[in-house]
C-alpha positions as CSV (number, residue, x, y, z in Angstrom):
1,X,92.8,116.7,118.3
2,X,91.7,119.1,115.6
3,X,94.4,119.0,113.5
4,X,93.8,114.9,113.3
5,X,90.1,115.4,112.8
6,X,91.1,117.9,109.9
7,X,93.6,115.5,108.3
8,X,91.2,112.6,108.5
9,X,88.4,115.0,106.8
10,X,90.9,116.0,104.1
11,X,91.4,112.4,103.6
12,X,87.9,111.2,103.2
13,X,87.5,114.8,101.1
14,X,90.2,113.5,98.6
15,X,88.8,110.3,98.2
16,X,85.0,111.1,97.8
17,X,86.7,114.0,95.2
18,X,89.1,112.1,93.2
19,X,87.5,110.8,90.5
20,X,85.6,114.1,89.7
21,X,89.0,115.8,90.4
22,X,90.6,113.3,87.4
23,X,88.0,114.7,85.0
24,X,88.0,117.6,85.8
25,X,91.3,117.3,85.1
26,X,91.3,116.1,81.8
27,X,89.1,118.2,80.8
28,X,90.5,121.3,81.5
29,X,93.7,120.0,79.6
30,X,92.0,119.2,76.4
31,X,90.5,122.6,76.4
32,X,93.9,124.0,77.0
33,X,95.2,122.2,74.1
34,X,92.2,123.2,71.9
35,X,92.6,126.6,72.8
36,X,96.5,126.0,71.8
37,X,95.6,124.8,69.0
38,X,93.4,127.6,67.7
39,X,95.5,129.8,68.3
40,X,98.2,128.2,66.6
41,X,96.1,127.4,63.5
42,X,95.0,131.3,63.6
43,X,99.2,132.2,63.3
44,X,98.5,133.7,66.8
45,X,96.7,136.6,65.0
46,X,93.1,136.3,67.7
47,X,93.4,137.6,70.8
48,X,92.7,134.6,72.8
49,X,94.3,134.9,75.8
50,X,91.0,135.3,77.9
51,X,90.6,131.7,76.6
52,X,93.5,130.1,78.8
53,X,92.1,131.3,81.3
54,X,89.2,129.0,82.5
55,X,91.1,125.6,82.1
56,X,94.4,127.0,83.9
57,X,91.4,127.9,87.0
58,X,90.3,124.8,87.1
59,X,93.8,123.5,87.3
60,X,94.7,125.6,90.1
61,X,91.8,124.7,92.1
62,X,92.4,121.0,91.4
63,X,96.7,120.5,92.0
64,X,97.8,123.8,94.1
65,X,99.3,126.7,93.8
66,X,102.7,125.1,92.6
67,X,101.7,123.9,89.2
68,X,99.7,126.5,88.7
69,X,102.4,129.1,89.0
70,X,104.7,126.3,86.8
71,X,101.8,126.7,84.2
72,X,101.5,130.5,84.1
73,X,105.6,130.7,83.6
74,X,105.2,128.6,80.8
75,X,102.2,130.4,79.7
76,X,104.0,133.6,79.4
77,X,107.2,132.1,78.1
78,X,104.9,130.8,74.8
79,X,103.6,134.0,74.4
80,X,107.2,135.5,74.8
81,X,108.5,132.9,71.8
82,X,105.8,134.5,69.7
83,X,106.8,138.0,70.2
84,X,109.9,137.0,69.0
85,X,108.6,136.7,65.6
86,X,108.8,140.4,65.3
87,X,105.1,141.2,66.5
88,X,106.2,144.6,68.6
89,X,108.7,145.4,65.7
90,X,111.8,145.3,67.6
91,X,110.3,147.0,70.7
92,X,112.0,145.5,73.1
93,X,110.8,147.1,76.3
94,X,107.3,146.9,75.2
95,X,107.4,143.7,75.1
96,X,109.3,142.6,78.4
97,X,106.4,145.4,79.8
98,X,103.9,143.2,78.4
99,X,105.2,139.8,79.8
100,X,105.9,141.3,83.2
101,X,102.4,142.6,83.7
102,X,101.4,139.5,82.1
103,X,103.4,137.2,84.5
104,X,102.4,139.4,87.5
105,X,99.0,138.5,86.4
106,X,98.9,135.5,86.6
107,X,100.6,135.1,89.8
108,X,97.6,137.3,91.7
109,X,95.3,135.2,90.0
110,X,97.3,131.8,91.0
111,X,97.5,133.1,94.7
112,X,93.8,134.5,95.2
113,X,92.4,131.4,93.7
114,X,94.4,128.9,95.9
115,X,94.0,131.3,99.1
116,X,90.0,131.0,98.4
117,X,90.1,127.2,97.8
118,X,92.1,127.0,101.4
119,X,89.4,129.2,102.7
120,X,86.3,127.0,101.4
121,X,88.0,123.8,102.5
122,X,88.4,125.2,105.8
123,X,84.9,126.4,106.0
124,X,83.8,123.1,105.1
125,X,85.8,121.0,107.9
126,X,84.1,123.6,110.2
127,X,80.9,122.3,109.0
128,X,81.3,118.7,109.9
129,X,83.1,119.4,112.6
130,X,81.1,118.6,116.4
131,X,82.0,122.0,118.3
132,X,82.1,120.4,121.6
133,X,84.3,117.9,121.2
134,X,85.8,118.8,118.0
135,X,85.4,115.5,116.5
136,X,84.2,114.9,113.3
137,X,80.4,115.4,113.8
138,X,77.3,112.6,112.2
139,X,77.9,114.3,108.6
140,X,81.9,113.9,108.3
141,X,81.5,110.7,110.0
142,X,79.3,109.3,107.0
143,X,81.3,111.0,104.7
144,X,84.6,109.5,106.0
145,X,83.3,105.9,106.1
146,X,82.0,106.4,102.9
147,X,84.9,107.1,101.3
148,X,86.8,104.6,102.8
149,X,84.2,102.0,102.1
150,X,84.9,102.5,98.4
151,X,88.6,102.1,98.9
152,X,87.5,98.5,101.0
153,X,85.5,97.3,98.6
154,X,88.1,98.0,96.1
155,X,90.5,96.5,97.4
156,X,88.5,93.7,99.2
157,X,89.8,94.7,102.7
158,X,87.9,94.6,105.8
159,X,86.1,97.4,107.5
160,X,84.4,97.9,110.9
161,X,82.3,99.9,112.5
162,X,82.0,100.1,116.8
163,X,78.6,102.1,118.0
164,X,79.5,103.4,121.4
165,X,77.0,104.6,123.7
166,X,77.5,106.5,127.3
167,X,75.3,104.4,130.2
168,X,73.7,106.6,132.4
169,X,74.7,109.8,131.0
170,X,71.4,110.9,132.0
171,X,72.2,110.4,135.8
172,X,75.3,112.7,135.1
173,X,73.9,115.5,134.3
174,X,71.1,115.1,136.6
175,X,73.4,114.9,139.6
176,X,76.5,117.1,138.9
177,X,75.2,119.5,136.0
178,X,74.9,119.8,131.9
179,X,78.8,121.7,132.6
180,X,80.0,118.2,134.3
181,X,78.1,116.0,131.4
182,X,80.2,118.2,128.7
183,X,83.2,118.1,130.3
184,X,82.8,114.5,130.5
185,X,81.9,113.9,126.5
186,X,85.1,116.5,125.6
187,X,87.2,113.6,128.1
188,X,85.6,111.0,126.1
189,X,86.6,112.5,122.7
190,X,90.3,113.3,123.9
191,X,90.7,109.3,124.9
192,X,89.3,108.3,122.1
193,X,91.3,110.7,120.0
194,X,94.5,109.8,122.0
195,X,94.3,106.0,122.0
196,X,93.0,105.3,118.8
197,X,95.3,104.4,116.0
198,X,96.1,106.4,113.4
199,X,94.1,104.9,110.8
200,X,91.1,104.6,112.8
201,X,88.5,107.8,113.1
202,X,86.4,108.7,115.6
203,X,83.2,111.3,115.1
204,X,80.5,112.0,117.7
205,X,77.1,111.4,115.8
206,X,74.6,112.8,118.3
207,X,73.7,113.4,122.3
208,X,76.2,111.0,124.1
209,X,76.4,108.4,121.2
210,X,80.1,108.2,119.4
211,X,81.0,106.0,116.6
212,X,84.6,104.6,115.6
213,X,85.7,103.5,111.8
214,X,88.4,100.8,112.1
215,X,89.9,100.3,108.2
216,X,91.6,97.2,107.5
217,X,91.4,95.4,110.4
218,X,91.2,91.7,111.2
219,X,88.0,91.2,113.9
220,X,90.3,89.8,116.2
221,X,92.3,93.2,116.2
222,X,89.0,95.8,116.2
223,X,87.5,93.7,119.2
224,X,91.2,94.1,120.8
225,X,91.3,98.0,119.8
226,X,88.3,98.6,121.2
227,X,88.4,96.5,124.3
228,X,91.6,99.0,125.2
229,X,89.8,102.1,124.5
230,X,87.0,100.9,126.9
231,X,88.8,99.6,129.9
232,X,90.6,103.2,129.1
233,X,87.7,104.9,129.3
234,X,86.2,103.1,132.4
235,X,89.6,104.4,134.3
236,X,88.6,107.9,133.8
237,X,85.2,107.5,134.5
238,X,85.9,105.6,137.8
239,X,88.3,108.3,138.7
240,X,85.6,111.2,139.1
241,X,83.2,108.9,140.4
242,X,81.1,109.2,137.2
243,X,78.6,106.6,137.0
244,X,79.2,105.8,133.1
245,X,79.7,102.3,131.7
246,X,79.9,102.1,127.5
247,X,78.0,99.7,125.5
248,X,79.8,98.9,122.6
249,X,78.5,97.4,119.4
250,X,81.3,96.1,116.6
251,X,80.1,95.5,112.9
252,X,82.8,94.1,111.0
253,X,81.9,93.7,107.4
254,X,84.4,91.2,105.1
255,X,82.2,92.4,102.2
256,X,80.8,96.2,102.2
257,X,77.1,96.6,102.1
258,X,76.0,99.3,99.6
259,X,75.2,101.9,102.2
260,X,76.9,103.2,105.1
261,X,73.3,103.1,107.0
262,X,73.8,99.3,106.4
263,X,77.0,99.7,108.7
264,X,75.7,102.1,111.0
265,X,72.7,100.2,111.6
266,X,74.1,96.8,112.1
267,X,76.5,98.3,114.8
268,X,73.7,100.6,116.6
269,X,71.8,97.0,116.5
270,X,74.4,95.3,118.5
271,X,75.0,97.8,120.8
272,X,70.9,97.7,122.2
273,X,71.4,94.3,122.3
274,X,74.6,95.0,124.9
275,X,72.1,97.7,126.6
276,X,69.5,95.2,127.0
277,X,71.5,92.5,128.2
278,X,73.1,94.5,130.9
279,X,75.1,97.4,129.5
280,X,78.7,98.2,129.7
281,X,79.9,95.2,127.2
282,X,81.3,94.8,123.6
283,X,79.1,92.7,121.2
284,X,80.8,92.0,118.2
285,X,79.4,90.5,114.6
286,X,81.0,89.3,111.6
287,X,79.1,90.1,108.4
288,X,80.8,88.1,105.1
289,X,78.1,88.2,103.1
């Protein structure tokens, strides 16, 4: 269950990154190049190897730990080509001295700086991850969705949204305990983690509330989805005699609103409507325009 949550995070991470990641991309090569450049223009007579040193960083941090190292070899092998010219005067082993450490060197600083980016991203899916259930919590919910909404309205593909609430939660932990009303949310997150698709992601956004993006979808197929996942979860329920029915709104947007609280909103609207009408139903709504 974690290691889906985490690979949906680092999904919607790369998407809501990518276009900073292109230019930060960019940039860092033009300054590589400019720095390239003045030292070729200065006959390599500046010591500007400090310069390097800030694009290739942002490089690392942006493609991995592979390119990077690909970068540093051929860093030092340009620097190598210039000794050639006769700058150690025939010193051989000073110079195979100097490229070693200088190869080492950047090898450290490839591995430190991908080992910390691994570390930051890692502390980051922590944050948006809901401890009980270890789904993704209200915050990498929205940022999930939001990424993928850009990718729907892209590519003008459909996108929905299903708001599912817990009936009589309350009762739950009334009768057997707060222990028995966790246990059942963490049952709840492992169905829906389990008999969701692949593409789809669910996140808990608060108390006994869970949400579900379904990317790409045709209405007929999210109401289906989700009618599986709720007769699902009605099994488990029934079997330890929990008294727990689940309202389920479905917002399915042909064209993506400019806000995710759009989305969120219209499918928490439907699913009060299922609440007062009776609870434990699916309402679902097409939104085209």
């Amino acid at each position: 269950m974690v290691k889906q949550a985490h690979e949906k995070e680092s999904l919607g991470t790369y998407f809501v990154l990518i276009q900073q990641r292109e230019r930060w991309l960019v940039c860092a090569l033009i300054l590589l190049l400019l720095v390239g450049a003045a030292d070729y223009v200065t006959d390599y007579r500046l010591n500007l190897v400090t310069l390097y040193l800030p694009p290739l960083l942002v490089i690392i941090w942006f493609t991995g730990p592979l390119f990077g190292l690909f970068l540093s070899l051929v860093a030092t092998a340009s620097w190598a080509y210039i000794d050639f010219a006769g700058h150690y005067g025939g010193n051989s082993a000073l110079a195979y001295w100097d490229w070693g450490v200088l190869q080492a060197g950047f090898t450290l600083l490839v591995i430190g700086i991908w080992k910390l980016r691994q570390a930051l991203d890692y502390a980051h899916f922590q944050s948006r991850r809901d401890a009980l259930t270890e789904l993704v919590n209200k915050a990498g919910f929205y940022q999930v969705v939001s990424a993928e909404m850009e990718v729907c309205r892209r590519y003008k593909r459909p996108l929905s949204i299903a708001y599912i609430d817990c009936d009589n939660f309350k009762a739950v932990n009334d009768r057997f305990g707060h222990h028995v009303g966790d246990q059942l949310l963490r049952m709840v997150a492992h169905i829906m983690t389990r008999k969701l698709r692949a593409s789809d992601l669910a996140g808990r956004l608060g108390g006994d509330e869970f949400a579900v993006m379904l990317p790409e979808t045709s209405p007929e197929a999210c109401h289906m989805v989700v009618a599986m996942l709720q007769h699902r979860l009605l099994q488990e329920m029934q079997q330890h005699d929990w008294p727990v029915t689940f309202s389920i709104g479905i917002a399915t947007f042909v064209h993506i609103p400019q806000t995710i609280d759009d989305m969120i909103q219209q499918a928490d609207k439907l699913m009060y409507m299922v609440k007062r009408a009776g609870k434990g139903a699916i309402r679902q709504e097409i939104f085209s325009v």
